[in-house]
N, C-alpha and C positions, 0 to 999 in steps of 0.2 A: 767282274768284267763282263760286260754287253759287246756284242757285238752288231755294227750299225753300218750296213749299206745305203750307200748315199747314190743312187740313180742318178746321173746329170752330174755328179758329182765335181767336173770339171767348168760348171758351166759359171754363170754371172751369178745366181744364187747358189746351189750347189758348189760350189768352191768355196763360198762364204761360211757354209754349216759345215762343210767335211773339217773348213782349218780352224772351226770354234770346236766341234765335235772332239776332233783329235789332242786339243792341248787337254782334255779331260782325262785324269788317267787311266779309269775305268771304263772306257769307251775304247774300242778297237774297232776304228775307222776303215772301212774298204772303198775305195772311190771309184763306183759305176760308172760305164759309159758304153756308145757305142763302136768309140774309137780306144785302142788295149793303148797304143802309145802315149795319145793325151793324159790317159786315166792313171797310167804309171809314172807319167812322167810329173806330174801334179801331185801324185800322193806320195811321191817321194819327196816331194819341196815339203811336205806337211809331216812326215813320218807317219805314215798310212801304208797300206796297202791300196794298190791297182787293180782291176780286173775289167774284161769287156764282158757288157754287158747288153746286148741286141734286141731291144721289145720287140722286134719288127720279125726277131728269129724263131722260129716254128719249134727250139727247144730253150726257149726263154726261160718258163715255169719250171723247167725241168734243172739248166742252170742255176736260177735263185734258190730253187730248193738245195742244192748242192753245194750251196755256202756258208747253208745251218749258221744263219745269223737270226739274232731275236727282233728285229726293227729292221723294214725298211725305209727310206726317205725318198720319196720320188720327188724330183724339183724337175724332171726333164718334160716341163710345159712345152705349149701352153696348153692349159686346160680347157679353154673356153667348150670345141667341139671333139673333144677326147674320149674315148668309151672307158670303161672301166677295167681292161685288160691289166692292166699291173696289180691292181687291189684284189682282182680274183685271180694271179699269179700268187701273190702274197700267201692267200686264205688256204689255195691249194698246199702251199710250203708250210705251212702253218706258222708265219711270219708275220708280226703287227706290222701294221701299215700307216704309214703319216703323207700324206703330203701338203704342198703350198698352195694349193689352186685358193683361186679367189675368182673362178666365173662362179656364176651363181648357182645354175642350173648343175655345172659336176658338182659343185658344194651339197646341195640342198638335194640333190637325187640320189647320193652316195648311200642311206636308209636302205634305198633295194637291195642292198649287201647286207641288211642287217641279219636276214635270218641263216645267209651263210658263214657269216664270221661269225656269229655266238655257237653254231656248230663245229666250227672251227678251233672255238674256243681263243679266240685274235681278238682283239683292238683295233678296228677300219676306221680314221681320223682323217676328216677331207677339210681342209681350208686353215690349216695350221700357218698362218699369215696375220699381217696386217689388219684384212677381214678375213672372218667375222672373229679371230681369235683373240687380236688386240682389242679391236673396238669395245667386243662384247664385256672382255675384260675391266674395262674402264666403267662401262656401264654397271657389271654389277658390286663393283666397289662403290661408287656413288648413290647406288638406288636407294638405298637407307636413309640419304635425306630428303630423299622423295615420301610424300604420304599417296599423293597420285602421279606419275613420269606419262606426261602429255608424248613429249616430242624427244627423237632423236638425231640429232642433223652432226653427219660426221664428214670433214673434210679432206684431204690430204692431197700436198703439193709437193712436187720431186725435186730436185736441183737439176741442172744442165745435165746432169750422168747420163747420157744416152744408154738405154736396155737396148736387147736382141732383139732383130728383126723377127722374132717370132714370137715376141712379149707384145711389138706394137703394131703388128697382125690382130695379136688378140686382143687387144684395144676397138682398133680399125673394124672388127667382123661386126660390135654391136653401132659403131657408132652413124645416129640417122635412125638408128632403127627406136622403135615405140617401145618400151622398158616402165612396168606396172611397179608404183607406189604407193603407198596408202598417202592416203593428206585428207583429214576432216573424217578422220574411220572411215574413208570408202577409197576402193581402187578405184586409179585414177592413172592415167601415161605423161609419161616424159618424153624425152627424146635423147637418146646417148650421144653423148660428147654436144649437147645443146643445152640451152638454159644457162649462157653467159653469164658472168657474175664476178665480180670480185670480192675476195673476203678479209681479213686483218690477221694476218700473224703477228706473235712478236718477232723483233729484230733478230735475228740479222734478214729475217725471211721477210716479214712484213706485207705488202699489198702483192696479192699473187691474183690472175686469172683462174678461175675454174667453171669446170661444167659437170653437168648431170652423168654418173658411171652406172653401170648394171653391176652389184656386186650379192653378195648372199645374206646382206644384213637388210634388205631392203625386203626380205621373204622372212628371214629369220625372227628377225626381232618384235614383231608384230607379235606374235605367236608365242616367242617368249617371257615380252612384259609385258600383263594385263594392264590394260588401260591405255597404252600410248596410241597416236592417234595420228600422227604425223611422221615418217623415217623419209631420211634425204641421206642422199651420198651425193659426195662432188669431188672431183678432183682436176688436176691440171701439173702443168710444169712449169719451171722456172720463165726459162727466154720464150716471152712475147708469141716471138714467128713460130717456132716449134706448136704451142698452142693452140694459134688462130689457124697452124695450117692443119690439122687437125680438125680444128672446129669447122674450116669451110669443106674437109671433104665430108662432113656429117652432112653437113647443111644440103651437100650437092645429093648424097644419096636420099634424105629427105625428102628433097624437092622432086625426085625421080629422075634425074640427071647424070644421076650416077649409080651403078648396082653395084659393085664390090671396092668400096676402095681400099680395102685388105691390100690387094695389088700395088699399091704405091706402101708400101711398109719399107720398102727398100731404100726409094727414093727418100720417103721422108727422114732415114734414118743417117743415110747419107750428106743431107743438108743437115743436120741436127749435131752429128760430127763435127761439121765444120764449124758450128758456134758454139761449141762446150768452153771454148776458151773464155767465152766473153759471161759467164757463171761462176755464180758466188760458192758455190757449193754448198748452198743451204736449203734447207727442207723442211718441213712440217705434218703435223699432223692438230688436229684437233677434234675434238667430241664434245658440241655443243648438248644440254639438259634441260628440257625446262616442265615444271609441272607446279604441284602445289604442295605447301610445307605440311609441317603436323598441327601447326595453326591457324591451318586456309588457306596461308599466303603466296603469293605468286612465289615462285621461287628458278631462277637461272644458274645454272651450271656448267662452264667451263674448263676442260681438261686439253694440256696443250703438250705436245713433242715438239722441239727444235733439234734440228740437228748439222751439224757443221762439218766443214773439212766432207765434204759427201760422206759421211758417215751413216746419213740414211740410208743407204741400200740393205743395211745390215740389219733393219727394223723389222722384214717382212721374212727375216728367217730366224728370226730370235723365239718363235712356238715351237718350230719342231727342234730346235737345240733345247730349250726347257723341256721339254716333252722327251726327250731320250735321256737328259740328264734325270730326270726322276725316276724312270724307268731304270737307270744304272743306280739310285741311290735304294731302290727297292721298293717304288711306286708300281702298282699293276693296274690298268683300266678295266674297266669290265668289260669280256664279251659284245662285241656288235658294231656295227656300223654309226657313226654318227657324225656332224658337221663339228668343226673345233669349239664349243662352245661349255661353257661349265669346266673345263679341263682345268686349265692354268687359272692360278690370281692375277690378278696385276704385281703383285710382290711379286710373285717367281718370274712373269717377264722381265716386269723392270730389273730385275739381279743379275740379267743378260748383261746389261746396257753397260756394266762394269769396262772401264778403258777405253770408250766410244765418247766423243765429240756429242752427247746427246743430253739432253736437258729434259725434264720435265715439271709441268707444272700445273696446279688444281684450284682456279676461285671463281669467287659466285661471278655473276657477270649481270651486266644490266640490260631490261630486254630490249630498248632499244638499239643494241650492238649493232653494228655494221652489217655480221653476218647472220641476224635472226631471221631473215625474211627476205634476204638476196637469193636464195637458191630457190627461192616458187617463180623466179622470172621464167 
């Protein structure tokens, strides 16, 4: 038996890990927050434990330590411009640390912890999500029919589910602004929430809009697999307006017309509300491949998520539930700070997905696809 503090634990992701966490029997779930009522009152719907939990409280570290739990899960985003006070709360407590961030910069800067967590003797794990945990996942299950992996291009599109005003804040802080990718091995800029495009799901998802996102695979991966030469990330949401209203307040900070559209997060989430109805509840993912075989040859590679009944929201919290389920089966990481990546297979993700409305799927694909070459617009 492990015991796992879930930080946020009541929240839109944090809710989703505490009630996967807790049907485990080996896991003894406590569900953080800054509010004691929500936190109890939530972990009593799951057969948990409650407790308040205050980052903001000047004996925060001193609390977490006093819970002598072996893992924490911090979900209470957003990440994007967060310091790293929980993770050196954790290190102080002598507590592993997991969370879900997926900005790039907390992902990819998390290392500065390394030479206190291995002191520590912890496990500091930043971006245990979607990216770069999944994607990277899939990647290195496929590299092997790779002789050289040119290019990376990963996509991913939401259903109607509207997230918290403080998830599309952190959307909103990059979008407009200049965001570094490699393309032809050399840095080269984008523009967040720009770069229009459509791309091909399968059904029930099918033709969705996306654009250019700043995530930590677009640092990562380069650096991980020799030779690739080109990383794209894109994403987008279901309904149309939600999208393009998005994509015009990029365009307006772009154009210098506009400096923070962070500030309408509220707004936009409020009209966004109002059309969930008119959503399919379907979603995706994908992680386009392409390089060269073991006998020269071009070679494309396709890996696809669908997911239905909104069952994707549960996608980007399926690393740190594998991630504490190993750790209860008697998995230990090594000392140190590092981004989610190498951790999990794709097997141990995908063994999540068990009872979820989700689909996956793996074939060559041909390079003049739809989406080989829409996301350089």
């Amino acid at each position: 038996m492990i015991t796992v503090v879930v930080l946020g634990g009541y929240g839109n992701f944090g809710a989703v890990i505490s009630a996967r966490l807790s049907s485990h029997s080996n896991i003894d779930v406590i569900v953080a927050g800054r509010n004691r009522q929500k936190a109890e009152t939530f972990a009593a719907s799951i057969g948990a434990r409650g407790v308040e939990l205050d980052t903001s409280n000047a004996r925060f570290a001193a609390a977490l330590k006093a819970i002598a739990a072996e893992v924490i899960v911090h979900c209470a985003g957003p990440f994007q411009n967060a310091d790293y006070a929980v993770a050196r709360a954790a290190i102080d407590a002598g507590i592993s640390y997991i969370d879900i961030a997926d900005g790039r910069r907390f992902v990819c800067d998390i290392v500065s912890l390394d030479g206190l967590a291995k002191s520590a003797g912890v496990a500091v794990v930043s971006g245990a999500s979607s990216v770069p945990a999944l994607s990277s996942a899939v990647v290195d299950a496929y590299r092997c029919r790779f002789k050289v992996l040119n290019a990376i291009r990963t996509g991913i599109t939401a259903s109607e589910k509207v997230p918290g005003e403080a998830t599309i804040a952190a959307v909103l802080s990059y979008a407009g602004r200049p965001i570094d990718v490699t393309r032809d091995s050399r840095q080269q800029q984008v523009f967040g929430w720009q770069g229009l495009h459509k791309a091909c799901f399968s059904a029930p998802v099918s033709n969705r809009w996306l654009c250019h996102c700043d995530v930590p695979d677009l640092e990562l991966f380069p650096a991980r697999y020799a030779g690739v030469e080109d990383v794209s990330f894109s994403a987008g949401v279901e309904l149309t307006v939600s999208h393009f209203g998005t994509w015009l307040l990029a365009g307006l900070r772009r154009s210098g017309l506009l400096k923070r559209p962070e500030r309408f997060a509220g707004s936009l989430r409020s009209a966004a509300l109002r059309l969930e109805r008119f959503g399919s509840g379907a979603s995706g993912m994908f992680v386009r491949m392409s390089g060269i075989d073991e006998r020269g040859q071009p070679v494309n590679w396709r890996w696809e998520l669908i997911a239905r009944n909104n069952d994707g929201v549960n996608v980007p919290c399926l690393a740190a539930v594998a991630l504490c389920r190993k750790v209860a089966n008697g998995a230990s990481f090594p000392a140190g700070a590092r981004p989610c990546v190498g951790l999990l297979t794709l097997e141990e993700y995908l063994q999540e997905l068990q009872g979820l409305a989700i689909t996956v799927s793996a074939r060559p694909e041909a390079a003049s696809s739809p989406t080989a070459n829409a996301e350089n617009s």
